[in-house]
N, CA and C atoms of all chains as a GROMACS GRO file, in nm:
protein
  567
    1UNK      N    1  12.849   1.425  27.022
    1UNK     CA    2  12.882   1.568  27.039
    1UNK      C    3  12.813   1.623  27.163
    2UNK      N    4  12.885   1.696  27.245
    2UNK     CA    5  12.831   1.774  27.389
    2UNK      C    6  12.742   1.868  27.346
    3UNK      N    7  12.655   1.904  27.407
    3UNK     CA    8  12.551   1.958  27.449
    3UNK      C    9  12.571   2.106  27.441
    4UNK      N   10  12.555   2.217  27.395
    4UNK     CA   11  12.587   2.394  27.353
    4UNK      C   12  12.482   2.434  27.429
    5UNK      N   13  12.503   2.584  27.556
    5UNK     CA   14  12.442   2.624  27.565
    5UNK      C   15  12.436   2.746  27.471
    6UNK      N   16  12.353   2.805  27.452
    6UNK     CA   17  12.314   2.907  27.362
    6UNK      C   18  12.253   3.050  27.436
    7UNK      N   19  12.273   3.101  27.322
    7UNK     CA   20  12.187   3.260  27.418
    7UNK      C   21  12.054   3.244  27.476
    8UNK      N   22  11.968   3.158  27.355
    8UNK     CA   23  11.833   3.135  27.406
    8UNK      C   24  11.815   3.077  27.525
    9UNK      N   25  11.896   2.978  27.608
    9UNK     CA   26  11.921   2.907  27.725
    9UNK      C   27  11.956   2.997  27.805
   10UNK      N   28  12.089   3.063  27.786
   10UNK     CA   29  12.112   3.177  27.903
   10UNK      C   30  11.957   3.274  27.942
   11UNK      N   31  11.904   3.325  27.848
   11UNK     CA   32  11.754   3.369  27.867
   11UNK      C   33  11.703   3.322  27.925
   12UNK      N   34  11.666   3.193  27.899
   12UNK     CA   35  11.531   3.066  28.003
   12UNK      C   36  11.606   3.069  28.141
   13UNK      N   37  11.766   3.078  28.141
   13UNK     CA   38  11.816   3.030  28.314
   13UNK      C   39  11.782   3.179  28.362
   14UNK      N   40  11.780   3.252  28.324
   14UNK     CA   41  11.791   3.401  28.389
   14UNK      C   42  11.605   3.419  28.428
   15UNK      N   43  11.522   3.355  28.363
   15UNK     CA   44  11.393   3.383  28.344
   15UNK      C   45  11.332   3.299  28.475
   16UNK      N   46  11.441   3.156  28.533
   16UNK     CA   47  11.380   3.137  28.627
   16UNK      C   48  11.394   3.220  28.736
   17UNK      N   49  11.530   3.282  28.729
   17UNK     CA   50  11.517   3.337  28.876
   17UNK      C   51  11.486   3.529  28.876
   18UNK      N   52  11.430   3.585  28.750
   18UNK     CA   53  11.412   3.701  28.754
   18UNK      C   54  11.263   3.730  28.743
   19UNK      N   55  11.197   3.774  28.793
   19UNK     CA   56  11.025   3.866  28.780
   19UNK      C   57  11.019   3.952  28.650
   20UNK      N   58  11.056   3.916  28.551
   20UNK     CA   59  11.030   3.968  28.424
   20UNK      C   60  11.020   3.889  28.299
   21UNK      N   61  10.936   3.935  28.196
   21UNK     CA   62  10.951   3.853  28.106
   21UNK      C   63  11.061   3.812  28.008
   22UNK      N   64  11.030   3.730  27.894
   22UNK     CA   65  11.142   3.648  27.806
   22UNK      C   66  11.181   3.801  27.704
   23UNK      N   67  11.137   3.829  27.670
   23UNK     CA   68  11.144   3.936  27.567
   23UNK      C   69  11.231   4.053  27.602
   24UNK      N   70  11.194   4.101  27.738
   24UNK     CA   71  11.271   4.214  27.875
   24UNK      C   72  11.405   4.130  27.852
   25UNK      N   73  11.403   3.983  27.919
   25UNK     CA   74  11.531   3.929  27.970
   25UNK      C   75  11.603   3.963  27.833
   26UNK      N   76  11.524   3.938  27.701
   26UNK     CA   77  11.636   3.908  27.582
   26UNK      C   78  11.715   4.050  27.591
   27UNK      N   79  11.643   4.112  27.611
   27UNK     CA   80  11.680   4.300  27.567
   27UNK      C   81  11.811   4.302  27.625
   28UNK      N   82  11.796   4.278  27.792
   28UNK     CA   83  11.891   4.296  27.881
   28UNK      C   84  12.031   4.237  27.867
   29UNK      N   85  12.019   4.122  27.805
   29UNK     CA   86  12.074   4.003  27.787
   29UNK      C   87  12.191   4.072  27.661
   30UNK      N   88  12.111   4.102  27.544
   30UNK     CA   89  12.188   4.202  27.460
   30UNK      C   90  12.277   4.327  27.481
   31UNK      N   91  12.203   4.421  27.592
   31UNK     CA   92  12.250   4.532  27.616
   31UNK      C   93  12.421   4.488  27.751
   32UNK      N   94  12.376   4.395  27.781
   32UNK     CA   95  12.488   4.347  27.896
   32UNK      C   96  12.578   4.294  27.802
   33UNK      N   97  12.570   4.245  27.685
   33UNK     CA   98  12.694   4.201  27.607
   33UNK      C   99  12.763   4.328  27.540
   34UNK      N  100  12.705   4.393  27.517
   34UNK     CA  101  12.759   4.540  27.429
   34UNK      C  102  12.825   4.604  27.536
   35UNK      N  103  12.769   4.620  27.648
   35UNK     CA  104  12.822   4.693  27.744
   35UNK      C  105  12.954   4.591  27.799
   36UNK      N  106  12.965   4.486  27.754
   36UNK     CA  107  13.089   4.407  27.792
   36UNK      C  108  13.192   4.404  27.687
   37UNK      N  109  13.182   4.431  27.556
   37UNK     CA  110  13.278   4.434  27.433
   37UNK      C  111  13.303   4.562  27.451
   38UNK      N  112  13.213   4.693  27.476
   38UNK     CA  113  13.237   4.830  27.516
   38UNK      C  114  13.399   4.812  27.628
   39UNK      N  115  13.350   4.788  27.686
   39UNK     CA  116  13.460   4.777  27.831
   39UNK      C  117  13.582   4.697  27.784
   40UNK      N  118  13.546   4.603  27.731
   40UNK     CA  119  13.697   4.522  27.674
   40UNK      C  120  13.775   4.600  27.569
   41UNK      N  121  13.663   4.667  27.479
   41UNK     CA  122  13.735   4.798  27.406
   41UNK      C  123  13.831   4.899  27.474
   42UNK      N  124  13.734   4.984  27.532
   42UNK     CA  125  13.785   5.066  27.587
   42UNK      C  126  13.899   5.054  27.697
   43UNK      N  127  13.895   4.985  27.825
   43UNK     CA  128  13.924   4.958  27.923
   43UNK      C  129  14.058   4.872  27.867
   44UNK      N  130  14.072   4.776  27.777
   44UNK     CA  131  14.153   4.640  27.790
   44UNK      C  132  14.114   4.538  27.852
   45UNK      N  133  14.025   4.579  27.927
   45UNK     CA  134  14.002   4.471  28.029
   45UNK      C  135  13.867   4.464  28.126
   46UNK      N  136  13.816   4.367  28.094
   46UNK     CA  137  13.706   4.324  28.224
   46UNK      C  138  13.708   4.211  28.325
   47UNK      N  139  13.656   4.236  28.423
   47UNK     CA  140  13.715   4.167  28.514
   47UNK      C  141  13.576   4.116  28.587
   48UNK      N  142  13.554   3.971  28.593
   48UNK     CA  143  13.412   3.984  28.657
   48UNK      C  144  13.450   3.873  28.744
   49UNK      N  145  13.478   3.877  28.856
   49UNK     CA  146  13.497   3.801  29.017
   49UNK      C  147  13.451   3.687  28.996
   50UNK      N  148  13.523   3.606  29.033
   50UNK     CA  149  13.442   3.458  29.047
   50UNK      C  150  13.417   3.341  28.893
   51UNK      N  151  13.454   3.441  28.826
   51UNK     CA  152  13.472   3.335  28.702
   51UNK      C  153  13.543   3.409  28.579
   52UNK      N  154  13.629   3.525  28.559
   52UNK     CA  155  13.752   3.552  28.480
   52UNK      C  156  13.778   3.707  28.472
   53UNK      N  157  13.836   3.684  28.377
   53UNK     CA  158  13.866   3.796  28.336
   53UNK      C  159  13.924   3.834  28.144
   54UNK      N  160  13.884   3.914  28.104
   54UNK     CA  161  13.908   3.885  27.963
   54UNK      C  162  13.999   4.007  27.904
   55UNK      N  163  14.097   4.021  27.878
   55UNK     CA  164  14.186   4.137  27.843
   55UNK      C  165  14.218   4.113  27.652
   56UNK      N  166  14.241   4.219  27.612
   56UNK     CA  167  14.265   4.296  27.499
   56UNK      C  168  14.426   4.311  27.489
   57UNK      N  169  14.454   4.296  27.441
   57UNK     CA  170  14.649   4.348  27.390
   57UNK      C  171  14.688   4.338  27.240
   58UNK      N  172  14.730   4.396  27.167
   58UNK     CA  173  14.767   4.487  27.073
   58UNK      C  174  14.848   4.312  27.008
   59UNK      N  175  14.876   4.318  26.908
   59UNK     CA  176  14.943   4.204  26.855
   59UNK      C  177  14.985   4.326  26.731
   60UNK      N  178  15.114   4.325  26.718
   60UNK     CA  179  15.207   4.386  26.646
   60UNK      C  180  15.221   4.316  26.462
   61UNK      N  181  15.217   4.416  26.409
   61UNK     CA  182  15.209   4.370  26.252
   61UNK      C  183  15.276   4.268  26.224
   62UNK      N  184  15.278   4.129  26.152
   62UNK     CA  185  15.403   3.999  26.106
   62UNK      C  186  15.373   3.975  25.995
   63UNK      N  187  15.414   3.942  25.962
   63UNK     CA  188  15.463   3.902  25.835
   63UNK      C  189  15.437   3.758  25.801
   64UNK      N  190  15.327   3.748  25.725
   64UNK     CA  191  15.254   3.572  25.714
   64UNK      C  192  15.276   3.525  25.585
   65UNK      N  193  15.212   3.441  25.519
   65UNK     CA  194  15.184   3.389  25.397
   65UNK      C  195  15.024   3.324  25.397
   66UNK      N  196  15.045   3.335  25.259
   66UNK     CA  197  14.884   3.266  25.181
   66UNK      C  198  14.936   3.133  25.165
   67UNK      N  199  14.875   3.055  25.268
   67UNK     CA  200  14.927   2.887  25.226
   67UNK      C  201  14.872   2.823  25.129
   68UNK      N  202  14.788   2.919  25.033
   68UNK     CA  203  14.752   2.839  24.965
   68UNK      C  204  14.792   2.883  24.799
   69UNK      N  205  14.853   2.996  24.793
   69UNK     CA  206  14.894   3.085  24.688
   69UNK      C  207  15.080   3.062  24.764
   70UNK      N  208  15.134   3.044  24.874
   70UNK     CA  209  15.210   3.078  24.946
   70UNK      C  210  15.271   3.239  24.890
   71UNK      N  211  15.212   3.315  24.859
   71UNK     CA  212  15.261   3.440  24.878
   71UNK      C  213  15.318   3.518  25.019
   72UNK      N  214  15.376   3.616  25.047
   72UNK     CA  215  15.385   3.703  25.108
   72UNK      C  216  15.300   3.784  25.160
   73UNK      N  217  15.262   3.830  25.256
   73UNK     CA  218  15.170   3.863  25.272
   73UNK      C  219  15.234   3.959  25.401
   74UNK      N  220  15.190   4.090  25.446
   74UNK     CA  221  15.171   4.187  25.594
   74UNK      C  222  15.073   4.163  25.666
   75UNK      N  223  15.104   4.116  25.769
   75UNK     CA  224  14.918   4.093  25.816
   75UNK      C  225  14.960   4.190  25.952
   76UNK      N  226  14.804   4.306  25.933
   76UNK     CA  227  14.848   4.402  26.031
   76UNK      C  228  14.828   4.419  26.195
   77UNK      N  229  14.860   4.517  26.209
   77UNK     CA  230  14.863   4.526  26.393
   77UNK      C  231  14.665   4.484  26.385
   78UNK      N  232  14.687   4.431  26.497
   78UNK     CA  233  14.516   4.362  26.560
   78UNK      C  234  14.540   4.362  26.694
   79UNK      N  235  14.424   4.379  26.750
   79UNK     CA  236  14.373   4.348  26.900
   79UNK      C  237  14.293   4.220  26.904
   80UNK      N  238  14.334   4.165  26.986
   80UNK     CA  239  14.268   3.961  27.048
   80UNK      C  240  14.267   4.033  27.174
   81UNK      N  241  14.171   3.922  27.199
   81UNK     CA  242  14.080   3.873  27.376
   81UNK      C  243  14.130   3.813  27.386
   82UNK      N  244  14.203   3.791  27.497
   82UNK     CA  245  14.217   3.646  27.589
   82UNK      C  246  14.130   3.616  27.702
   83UNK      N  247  14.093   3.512  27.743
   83UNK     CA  248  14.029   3.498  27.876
   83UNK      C  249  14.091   3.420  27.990
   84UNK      N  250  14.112   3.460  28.112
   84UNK     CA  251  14.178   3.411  28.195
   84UNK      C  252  14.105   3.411  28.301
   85UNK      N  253  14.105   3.248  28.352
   85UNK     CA  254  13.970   3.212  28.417
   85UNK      C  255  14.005   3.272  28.623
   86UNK      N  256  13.917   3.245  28.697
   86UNK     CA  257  13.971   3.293  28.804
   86UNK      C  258  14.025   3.198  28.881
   87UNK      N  259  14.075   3.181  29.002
   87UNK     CA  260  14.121   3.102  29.073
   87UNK      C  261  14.033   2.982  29.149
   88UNK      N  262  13.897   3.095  29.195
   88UNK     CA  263  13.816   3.043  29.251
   88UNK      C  264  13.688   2.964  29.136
   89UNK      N  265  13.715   3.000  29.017
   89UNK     CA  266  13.626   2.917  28.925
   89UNK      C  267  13.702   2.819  28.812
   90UNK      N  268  13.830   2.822  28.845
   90UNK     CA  269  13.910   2.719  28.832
   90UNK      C  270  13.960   2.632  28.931
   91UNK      N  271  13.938   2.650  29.056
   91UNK     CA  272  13.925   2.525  29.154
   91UNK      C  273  13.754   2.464  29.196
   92UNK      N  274  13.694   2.572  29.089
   92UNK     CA  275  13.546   2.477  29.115
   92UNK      C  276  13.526   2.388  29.011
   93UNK      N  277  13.585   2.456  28.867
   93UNK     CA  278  13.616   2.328  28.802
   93UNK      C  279  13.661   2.173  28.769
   94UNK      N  280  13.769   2.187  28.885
   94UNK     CA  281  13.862   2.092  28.961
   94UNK      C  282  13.859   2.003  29.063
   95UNK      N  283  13.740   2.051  29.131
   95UNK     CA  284  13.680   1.995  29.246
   95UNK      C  285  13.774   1.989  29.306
   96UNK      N  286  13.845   2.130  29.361
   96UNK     CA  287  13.899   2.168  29.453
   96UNK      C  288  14.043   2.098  29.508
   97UNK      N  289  14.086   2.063  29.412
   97UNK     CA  290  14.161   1.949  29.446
   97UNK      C  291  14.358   1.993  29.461
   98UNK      N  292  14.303   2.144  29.436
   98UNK     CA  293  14.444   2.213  29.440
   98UNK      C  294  14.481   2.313  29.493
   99UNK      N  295  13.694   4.793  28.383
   99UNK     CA  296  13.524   4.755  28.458
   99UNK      C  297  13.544   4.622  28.548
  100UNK      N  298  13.484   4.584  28.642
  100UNK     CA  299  13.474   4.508  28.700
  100UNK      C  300  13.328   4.458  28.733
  101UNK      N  301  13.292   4.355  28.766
  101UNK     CA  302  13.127   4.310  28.788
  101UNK      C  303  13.037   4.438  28.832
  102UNK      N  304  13.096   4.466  28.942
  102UNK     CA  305  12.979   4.647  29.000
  102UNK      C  306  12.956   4.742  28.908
  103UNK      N  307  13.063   4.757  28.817
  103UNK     CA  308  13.046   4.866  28.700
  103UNK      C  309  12.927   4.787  28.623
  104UNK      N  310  12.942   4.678  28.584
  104UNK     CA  311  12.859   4.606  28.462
  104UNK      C  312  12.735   4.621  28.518
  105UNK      N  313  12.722   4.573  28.631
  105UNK     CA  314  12.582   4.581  28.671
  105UNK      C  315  12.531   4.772  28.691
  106UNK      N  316  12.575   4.829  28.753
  106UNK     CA  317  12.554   4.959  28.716
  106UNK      C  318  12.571   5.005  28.607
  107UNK      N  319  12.625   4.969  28.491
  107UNK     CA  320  12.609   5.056  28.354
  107UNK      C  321  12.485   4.963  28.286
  108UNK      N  322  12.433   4.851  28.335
  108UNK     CA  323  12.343   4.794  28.225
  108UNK      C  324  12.226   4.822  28.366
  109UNK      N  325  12.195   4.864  28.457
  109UNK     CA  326  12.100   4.958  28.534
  109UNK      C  327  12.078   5.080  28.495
  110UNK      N  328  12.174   5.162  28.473
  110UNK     CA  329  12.125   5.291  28.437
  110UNK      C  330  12.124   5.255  28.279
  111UNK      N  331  12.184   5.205  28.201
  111UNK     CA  332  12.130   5.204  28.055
  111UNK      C  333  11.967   5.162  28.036
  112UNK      N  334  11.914   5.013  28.092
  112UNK     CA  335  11.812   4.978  28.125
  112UNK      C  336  11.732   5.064  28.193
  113UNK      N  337  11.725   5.142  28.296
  113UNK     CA  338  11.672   5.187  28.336
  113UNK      C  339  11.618   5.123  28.466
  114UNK      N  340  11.694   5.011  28.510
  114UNK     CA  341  11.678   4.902  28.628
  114UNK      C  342  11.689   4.911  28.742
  115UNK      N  343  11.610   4.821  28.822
  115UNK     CA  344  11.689   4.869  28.963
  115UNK      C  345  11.846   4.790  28.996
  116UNK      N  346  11.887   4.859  29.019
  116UNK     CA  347  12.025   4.787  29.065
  116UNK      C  348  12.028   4.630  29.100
  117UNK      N  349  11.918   4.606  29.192
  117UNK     CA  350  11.912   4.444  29.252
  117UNK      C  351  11.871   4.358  29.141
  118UNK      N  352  11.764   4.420  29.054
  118UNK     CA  353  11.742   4.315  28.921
  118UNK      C  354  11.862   4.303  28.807
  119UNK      N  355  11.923   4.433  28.819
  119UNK     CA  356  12.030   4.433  28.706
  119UNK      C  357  12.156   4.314  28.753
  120UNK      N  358  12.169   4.314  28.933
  120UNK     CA  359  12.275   4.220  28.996
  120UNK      C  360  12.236   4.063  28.916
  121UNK      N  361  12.105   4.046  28.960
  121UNK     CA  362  12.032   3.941  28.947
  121UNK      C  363  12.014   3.892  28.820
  122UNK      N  364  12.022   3.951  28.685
  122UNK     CA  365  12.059   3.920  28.560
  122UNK      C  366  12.197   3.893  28.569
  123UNK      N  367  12.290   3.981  28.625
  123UNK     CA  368  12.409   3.964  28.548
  123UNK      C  369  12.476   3.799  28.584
  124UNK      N  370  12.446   3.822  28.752
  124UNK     CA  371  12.463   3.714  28.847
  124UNK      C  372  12.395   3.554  28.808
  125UNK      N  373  12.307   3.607  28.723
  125UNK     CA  374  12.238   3.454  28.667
  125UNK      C  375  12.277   3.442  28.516
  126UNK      N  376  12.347   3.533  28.467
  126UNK     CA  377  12.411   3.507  28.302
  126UNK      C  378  12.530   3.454  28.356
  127UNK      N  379  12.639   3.459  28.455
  127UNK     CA  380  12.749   3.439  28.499
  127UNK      C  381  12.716   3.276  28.500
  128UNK      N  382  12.658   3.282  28.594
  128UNK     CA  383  12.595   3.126  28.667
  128UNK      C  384  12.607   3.038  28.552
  129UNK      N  385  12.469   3.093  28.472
  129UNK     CA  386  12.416   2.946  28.347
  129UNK      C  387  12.540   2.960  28.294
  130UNK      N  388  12.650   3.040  28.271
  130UNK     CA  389  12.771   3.010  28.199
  130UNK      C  390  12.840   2.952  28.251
  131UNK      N  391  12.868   2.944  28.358
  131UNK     CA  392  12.982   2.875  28.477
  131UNK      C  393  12.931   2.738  28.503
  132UNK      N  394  12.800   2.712  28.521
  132UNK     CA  395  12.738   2.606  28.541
  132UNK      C  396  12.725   2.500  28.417
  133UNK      N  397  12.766   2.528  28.329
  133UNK     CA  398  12.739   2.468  28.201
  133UNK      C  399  12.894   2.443  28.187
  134UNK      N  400  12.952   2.524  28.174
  134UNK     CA  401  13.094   2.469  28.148
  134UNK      C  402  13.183   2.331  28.292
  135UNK      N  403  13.061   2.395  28.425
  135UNK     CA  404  13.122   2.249  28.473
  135UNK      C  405  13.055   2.124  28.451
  136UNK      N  406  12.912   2.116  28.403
  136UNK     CA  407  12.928   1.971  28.342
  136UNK      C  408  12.990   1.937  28.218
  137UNK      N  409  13.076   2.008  28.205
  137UNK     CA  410  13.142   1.986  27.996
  137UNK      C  411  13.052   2.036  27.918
  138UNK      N  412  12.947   2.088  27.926
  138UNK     CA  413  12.920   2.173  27.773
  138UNK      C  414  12.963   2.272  27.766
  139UNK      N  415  12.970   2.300  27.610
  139UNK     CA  416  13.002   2.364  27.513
  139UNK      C  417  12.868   2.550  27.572
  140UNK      N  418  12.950   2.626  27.531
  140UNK     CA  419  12.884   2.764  27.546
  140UNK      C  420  12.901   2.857  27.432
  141UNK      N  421  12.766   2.885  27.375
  141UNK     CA  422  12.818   2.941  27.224
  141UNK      C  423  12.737   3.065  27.254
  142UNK      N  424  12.814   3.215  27.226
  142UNK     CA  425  12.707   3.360  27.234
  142UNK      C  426  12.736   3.399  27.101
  143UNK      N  427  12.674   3.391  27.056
  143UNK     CA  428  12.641   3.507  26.901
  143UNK      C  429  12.646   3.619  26.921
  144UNK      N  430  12.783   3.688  26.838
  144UNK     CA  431  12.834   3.772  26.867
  144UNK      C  432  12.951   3.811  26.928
  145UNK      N  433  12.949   3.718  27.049
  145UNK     CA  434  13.059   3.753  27.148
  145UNK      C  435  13.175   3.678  27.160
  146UNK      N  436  13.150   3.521  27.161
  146UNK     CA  437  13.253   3.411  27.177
  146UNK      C  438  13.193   3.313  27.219
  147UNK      N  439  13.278   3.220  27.194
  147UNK     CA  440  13.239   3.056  27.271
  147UNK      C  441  13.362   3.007  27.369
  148UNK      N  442  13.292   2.938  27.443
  148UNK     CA  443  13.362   2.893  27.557
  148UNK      C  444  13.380   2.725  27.549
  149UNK      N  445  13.480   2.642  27.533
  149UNK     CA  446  13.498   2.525  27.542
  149UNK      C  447  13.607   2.496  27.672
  150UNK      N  448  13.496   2.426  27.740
  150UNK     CA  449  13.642   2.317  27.834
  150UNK      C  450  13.754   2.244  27.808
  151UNK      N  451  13.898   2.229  27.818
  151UNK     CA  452  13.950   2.160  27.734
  151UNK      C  453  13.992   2.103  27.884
  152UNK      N  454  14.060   1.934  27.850
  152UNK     CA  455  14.074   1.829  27.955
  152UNK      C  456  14.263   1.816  27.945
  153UNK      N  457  14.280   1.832  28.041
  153UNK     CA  458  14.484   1.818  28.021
  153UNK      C  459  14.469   1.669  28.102
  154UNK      N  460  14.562   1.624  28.070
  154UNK     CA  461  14.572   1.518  28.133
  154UNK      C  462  14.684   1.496  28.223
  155UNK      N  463  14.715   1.420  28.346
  155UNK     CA  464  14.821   1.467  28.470
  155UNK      C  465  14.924   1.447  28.390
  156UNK      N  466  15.042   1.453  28.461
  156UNK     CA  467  15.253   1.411  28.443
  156UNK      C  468  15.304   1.418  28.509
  157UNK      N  469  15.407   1.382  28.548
  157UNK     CA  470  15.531   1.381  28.631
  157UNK      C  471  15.624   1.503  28.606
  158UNK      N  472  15.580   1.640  28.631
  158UNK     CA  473  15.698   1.726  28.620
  158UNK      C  474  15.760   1.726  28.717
  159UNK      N  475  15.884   1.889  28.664
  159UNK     CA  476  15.955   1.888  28.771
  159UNK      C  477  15.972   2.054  28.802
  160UNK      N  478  15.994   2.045  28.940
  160UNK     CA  479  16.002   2.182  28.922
  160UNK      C  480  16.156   2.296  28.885
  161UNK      N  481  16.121   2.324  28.821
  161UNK     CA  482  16.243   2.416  28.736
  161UNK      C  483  16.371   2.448  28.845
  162UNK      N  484  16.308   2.526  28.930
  162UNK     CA  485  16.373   2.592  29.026
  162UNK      C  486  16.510   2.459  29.101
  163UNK      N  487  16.423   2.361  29.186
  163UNK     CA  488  16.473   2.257  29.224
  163UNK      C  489  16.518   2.160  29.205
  164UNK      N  490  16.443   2.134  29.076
  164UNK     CA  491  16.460   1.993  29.013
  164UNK      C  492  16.365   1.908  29.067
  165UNK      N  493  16.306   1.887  29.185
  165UNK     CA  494  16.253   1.817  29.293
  165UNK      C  495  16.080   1.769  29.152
  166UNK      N  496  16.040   1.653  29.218
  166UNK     CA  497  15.987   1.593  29.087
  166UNK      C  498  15.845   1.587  29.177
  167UNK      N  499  15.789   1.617  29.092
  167UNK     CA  500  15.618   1.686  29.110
  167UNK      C  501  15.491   1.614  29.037
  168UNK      N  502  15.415   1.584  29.066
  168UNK     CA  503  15.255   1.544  29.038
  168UNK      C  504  15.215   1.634  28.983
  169UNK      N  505  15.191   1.667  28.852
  169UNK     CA  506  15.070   1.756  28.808
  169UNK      C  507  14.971   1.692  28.739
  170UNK      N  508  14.877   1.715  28.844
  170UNK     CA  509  14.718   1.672  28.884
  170UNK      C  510  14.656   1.648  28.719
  171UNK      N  511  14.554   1.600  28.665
  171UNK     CA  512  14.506   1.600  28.518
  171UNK      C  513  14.402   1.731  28.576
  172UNK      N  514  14.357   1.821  28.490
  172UNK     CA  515  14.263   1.970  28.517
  172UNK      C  516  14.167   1.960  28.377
  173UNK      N  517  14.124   2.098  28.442
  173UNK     CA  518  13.957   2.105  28.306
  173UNK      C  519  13.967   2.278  28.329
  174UNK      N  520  14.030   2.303  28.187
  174UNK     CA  521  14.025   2.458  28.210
  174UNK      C  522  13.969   2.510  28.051
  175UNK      N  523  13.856   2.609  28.107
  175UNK     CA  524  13.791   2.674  27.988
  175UNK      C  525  13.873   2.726  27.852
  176UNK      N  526  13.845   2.725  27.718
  176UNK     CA  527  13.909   2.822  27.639
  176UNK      C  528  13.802   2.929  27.621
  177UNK      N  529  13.859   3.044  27.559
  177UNK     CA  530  13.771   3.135  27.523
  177UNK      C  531  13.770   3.185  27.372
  178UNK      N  532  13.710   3.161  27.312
  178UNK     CA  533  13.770   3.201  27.114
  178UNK      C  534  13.629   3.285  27.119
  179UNK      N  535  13.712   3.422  27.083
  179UNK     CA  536  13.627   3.529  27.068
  179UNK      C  537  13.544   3.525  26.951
  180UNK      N  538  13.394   3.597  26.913
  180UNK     CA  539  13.333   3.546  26.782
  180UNK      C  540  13.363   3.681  26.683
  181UNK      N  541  13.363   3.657  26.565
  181UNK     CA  542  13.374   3.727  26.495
  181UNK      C  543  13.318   3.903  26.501
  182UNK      N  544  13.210   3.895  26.516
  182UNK     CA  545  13.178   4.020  26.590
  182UNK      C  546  13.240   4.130  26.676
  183UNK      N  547  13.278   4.017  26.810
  183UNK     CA  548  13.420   4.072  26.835
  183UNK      C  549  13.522   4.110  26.816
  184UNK      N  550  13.568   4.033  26.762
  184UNK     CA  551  13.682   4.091  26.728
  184UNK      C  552  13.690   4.204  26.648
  185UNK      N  553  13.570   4.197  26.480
  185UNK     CA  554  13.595   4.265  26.422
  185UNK      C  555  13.564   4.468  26.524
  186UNK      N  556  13.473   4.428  26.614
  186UNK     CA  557  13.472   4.556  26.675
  186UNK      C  558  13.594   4.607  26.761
  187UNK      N  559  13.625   4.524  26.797
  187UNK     CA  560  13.776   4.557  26.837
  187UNK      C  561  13.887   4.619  26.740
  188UNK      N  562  13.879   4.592  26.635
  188UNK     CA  563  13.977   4.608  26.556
  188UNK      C  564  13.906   4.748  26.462
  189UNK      N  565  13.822   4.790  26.463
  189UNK     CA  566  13.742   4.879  26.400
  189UNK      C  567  13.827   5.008  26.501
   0.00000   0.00000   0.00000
C-alpha cells in the first residue's frame, strides 16, 4: 500500500520553510481549510493557479433504491465537488510529454 | 476566490502578514502537489482525499476526422470530497 500524506505532514512541510511554530502552523493550516469549503460554498468555485480548481454544482433530486431492501427510495437535490486539475499541474504530472 | 483571495482572507483572519500567509498557502499547495507526483495517496480530515489514478495509452481516433491517434498512458489526480464536506455543503 502507497504511502498517505496526512495533515500532520502538510504541517512538518510548511514548518520547514515558515519562521513559526508547529502549533501556529496547525492553527493556520485549519483556518485555510474553512476558508476554502467557505469559498466552495459560497462562490461554487475555487480556483487556485497551478494545481486546480474545485467547483460545486447542484445535482437534481433521482430517484434510487435501497439495494439491499430494494425499495424505492427519493434521494434529494445535493451539492458535490468536483476537482479539475490545471493544465500546468497536469503536464507536471506527465512529464510534460503533451 | 482564487489563490490571492485565499491568501488574503486567511491574512486578515490570522492576523498575518501577507508574505507569511503566501508562504503557508504556497507550501500547503506544494506538499500536496509534490506528493501526488511521486504516487502518494493525500488524505485531509475533513476536507477530501486526493488519489492519482494511472490510464493506460490506446489507439484512438479522432471523432471529427476519423484520422487515428496515440493517446499517450497519463496520471491524473481524483478528488473524493470527505464527509465533512460535503455534509457542509449540503447544510
Amino acid at each position: 500500500m502507497n504511502k498517505t500524506l496526512t495533515k500532520a505532514e502538510i504541517v512538518d512541510a510548511i514548518y520547514e520553510q515558515v519562521d513559526m511554530n508547529r502549533a501556529e502552523i496547525k492553527s493556520h493550516v485549519e483556518s485555510l481549510l474553512e476558508i476554502m469549503k467557505e469559498s466552495i460554498k459560497k462562490d461554487h468555485a475555487l480556483l487556485i493557479s497551478g494545481f486546480g480548481k474545485f467547483e460545486a454544482y447542484d445535482k437534481k433530486a433521482r430517484k434510487g433504491r435501497n439495494p439491499q431492501t430494494s425499495k424505492s427510495i427519493t434521494l434529494p437535490p445535493r451539492k458535490v465537488v468536483v476537482f479539475r486539475l490545471s493544465r500546468k499541474f497536469r503536464s507536471e504530472l506527465n512529464g510534460n510529454s503533451e | 476566490m482564487n489563490k490571492s483571495e485565499l491568501i488574503k482572507t486567511l491574512a486578515e483572519q490570522k492576523e498575518l502578514h501577507t508574505d507569511d500567509a503566501a508562504k503557508i498557502v504556497n507550501a500547503f499547495i506544494d506538499s500536496i502537489k509534490d506528493s501526488l507526483k511521486t504516487g502518494e495517496r493525500v488524505e485531509i480530515r475533513g476536507f477530501g482525499s486526493f488519489k492519482l489514478k494511472e490510464y493506460e495509452g490506446y489507439t484512438g481516433r479522432n471523432p471529427k476526422t476519423g484520422e487515428v491517434v496515440d493517446v499517450h498512458p497519463k496520471k491524473l489526480p481524483f478528488f473524493r470530497p470527505g464527509k465533512e464536506l460535503k455534509e457542509y455543503l449540503n447544510k
